[in-house]
One Martini backbone bead per residue (centre of mass of N, CA, C, O) as a GRO file, in nm:
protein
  174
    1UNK     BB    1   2.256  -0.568   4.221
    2UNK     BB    2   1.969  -0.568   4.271
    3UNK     BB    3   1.657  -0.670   4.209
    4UNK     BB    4   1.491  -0.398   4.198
    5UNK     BB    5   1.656  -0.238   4.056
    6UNK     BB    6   1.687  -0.433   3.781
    7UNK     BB    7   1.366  -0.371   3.717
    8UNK     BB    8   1.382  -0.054   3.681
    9UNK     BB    9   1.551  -0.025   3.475
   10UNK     BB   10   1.369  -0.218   3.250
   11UNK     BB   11   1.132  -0.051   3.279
   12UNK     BB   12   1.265   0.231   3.181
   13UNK     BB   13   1.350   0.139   2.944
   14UNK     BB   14   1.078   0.041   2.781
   15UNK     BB   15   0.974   0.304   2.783
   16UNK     BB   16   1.154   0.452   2.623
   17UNK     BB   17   1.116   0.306   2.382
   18UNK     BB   18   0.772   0.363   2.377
   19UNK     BB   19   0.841   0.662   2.342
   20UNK     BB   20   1.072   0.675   2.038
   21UNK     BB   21   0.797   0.520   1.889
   22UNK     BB   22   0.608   0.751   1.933
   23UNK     BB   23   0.761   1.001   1.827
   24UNK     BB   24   0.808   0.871   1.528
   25UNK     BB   25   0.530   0.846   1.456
   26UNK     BB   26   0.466   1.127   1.457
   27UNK     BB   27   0.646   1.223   1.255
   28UNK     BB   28   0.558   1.128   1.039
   29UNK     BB   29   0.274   1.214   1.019
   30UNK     BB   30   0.368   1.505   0.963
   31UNK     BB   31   0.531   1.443   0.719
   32UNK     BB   32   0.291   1.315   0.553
   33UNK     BB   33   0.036   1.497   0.548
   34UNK     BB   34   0.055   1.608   0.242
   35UNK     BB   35  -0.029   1.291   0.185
   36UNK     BB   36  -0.295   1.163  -0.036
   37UNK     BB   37  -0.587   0.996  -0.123
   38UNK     BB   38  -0.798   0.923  -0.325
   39UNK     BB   39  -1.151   0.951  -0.298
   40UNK     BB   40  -1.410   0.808  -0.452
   41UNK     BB   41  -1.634   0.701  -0.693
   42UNK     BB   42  -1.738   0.715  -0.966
   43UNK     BB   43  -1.986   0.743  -1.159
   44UNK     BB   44  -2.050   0.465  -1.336
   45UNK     BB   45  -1.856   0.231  -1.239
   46UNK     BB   46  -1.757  -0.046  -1.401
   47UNK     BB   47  -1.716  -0.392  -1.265
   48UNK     BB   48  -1.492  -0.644  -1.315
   49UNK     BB   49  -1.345  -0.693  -0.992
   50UNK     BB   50  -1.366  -0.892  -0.710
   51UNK     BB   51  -1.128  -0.897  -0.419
   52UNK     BB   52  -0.969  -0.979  -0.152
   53UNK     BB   53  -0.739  -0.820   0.091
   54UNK     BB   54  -0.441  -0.701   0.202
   55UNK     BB   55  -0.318  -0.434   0.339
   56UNK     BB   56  -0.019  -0.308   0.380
   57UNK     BB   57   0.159  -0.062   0.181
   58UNK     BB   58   0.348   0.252   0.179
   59UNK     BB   59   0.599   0.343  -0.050
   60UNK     BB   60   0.843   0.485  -0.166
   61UNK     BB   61   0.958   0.443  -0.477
   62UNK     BB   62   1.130   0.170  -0.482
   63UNK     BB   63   1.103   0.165  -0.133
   64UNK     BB   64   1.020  -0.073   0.070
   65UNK     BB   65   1.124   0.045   0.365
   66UNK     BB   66   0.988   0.341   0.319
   67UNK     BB   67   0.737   0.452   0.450
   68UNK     BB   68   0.367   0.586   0.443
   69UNK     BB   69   0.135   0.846   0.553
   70UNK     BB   70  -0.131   0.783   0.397
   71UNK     BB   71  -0.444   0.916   0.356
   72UNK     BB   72  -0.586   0.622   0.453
   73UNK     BB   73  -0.273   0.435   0.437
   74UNK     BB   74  -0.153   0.370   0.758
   75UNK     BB   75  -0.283   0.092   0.805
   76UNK     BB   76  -0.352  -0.178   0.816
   77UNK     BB   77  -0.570  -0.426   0.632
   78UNK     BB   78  -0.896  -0.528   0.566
   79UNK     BB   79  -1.020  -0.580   0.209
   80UNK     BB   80  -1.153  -0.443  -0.111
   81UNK     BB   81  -1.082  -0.532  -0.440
   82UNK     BB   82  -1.161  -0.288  -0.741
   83UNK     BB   83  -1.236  -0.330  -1.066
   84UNK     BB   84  -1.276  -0.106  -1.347
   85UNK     BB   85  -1.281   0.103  -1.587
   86UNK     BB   86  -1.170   0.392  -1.414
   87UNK     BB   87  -1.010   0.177  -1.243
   88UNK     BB   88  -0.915   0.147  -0.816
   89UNK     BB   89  -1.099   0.009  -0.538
   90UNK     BB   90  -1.017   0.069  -0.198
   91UNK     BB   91  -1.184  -0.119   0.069
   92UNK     BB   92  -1.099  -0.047   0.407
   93UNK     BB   93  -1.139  -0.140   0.699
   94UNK     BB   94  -1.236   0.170   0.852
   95UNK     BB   95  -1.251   0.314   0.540
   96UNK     BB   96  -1.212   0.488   0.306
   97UNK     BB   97  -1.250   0.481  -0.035
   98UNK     BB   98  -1.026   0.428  -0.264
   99UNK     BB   99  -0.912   0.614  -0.587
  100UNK     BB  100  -0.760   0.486  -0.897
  101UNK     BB  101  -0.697   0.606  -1.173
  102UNK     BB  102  -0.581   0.553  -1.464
  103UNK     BB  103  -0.398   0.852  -1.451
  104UNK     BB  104  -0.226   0.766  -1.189
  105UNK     BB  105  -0.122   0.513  -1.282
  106UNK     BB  106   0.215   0.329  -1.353
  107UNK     BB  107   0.219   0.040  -1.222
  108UNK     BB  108   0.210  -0.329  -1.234
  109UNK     BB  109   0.335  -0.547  -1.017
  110UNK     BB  110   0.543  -0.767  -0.838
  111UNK     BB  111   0.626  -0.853  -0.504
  112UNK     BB  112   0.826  -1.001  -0.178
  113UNK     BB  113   0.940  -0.686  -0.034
  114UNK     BB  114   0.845  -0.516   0.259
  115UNK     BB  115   0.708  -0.364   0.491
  116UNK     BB  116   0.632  -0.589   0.724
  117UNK     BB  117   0.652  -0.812   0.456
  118UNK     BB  118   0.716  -1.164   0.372
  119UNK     BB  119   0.717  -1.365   0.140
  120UNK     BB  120   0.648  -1.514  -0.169
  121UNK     BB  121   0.740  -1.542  -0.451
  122UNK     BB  122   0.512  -1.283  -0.583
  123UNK     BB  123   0.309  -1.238  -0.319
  124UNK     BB  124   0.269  -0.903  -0.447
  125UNK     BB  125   0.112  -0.665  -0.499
  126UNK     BB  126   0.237  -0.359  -0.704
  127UNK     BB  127   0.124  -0.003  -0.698
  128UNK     BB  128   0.199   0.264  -0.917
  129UNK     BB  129   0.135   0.599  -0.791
  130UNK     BB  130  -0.027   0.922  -0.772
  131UNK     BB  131  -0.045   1.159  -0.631
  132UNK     BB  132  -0.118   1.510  -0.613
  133UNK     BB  133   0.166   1.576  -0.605
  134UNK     BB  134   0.314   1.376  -0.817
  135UNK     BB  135   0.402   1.129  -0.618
  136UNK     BB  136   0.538   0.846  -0.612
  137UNK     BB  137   0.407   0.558  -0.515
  138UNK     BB  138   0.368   0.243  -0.316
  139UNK     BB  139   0.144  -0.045  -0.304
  140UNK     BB  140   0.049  -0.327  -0.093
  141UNK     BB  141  -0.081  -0.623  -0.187
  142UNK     BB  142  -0.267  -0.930  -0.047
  143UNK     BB  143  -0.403  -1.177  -0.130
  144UNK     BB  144  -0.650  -1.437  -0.029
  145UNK     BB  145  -0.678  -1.571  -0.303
  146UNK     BB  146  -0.486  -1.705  -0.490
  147UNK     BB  147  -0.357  -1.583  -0.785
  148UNK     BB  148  -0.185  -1.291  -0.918
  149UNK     BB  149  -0.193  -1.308  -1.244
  150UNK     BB  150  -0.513  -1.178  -1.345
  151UNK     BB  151  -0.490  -0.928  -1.199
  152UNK     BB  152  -0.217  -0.827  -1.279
  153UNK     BB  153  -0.357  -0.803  -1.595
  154UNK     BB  154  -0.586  -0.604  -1.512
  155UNK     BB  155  -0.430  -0.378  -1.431
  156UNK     BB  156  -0.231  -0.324  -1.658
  157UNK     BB  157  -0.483  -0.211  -1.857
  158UNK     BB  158  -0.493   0.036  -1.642
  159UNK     BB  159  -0.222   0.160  -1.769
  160UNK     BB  160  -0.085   0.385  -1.915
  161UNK     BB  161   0.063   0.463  -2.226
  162UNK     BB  162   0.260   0.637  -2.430
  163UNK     BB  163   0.358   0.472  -2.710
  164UNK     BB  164   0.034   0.280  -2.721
  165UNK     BB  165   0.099   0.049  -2.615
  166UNK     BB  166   0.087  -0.271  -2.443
  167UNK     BB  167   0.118  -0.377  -2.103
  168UNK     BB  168   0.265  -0.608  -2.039
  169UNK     BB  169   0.299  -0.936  -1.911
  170UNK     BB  170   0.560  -1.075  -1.755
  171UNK     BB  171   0.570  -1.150  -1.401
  172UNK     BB  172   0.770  -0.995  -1.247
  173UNK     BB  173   0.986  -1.052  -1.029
  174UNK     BB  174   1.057  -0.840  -0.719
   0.00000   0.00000   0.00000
C-alpha cells in the first residue's frame, strides 16, 4: 500500500466517524424533543443561596451514562445555582434560566459518575426532578468551590416529603 492510498483511507476513516458522531447527536436531539425543563422564576421568590456550578449533564433517572438532551440542558455550561423559598434556579451561561420548583423536585444527594464527569467520591450534586410529562430525570452539578455538603442539606429541605417527616440528610454517596 502506498503512502498516498494510506492517508486517503485514514481521512475517508475519520470523516465517516465524524459522520456517525454527528448523525447519533441529531437521532438524540430528535429523540428527546419532547422532553424540556420548565424555564423563568417566579415572582417574589426569594434567593436564600447563590453559589457558582458546571452543569455537567442531564440523565435518565437513575442511568448516569445514559445521557438526556433535555432543553435547554443540552450541554455543558457554567452558571449559577440559586436556592430560593419556592425552588431551584439555574442561570446557565448562554442559556435561559431553568426553574425547578419544589414540587418538581424528587432526591437530592451527591453522586461520583455521569456521562462524561468522573470525580472524587461524592464530588457531584444530584438533583432528580420531574420533567413536564411526568419523567424523572438527574440533572448533575458540579460546586465550584467548597464542600457540597450543606448546598445539598438546603436542597434536600426543598423536597416534598410524602409521608410529612423531613428528608434526611444522609450525606450519602452514590
Amino acid at each position: 500500500m502506498t503512502r498516498e492510498l494510506a492517508i486517503t483511507v485514514m481521512i475517508a476513516l475519520a470523516v465517516l466517524i465524524l459522520l456517525a458522531m454527528f448523525f447519533a447527536w441529531r437521532r438524540r436531539l430528535r429523540r428527546d424533543s419532547g422532553l424540556s425543563a420548565p424555564l423563568g422564576v417566579p415572582e417574589h421568590a426569594e434567593v436564600a443561596r447563590r453559589d457558582e456550578v458546571l452543569y455537567v449533564s442531564t440523565t435518565r433517572h437513575d442511568q448516569p451514562l445514559e445521557r438526556l438532551a433535555v432543553s435547554p440542558l443540552t450541554y455543558r455550561a457554567r452558571g449559577e445555582l440559586a436556592v430560593t423559598d419556592r425552588g431551584v434556579a439555574l442561570c446557565l451561561d448562554g442559556s435561559p434560566t431553568v426553574f425547578l420548583a419544589s414540587s418538581r423536585l424528587v432526591q437530592v444527594d451527591r453522586a461520583t459518575v455521569t456521562i462524561d464527569r468522573v470525580v472524587e467520591p461524592g464530588g457531584l450534586i444530584r438533583i432528580s426532578w420531574s420533567t413536564d410529562d411526568d419523567t424523572v430525570v438527574d440533572s448533575y452539578l458540579r460546586l465550584a468551590t467548597g464542600d457540597p455538603k450543606n448546598l445539598i442539606s438546603e436542597l434536600q429541605r426543598l423536597v416534598p416529603v410524602s409521608d410529612g417527616s423531613a428528608a434526611p440528610d444522609t450525606g450519602a454517596i452514590r
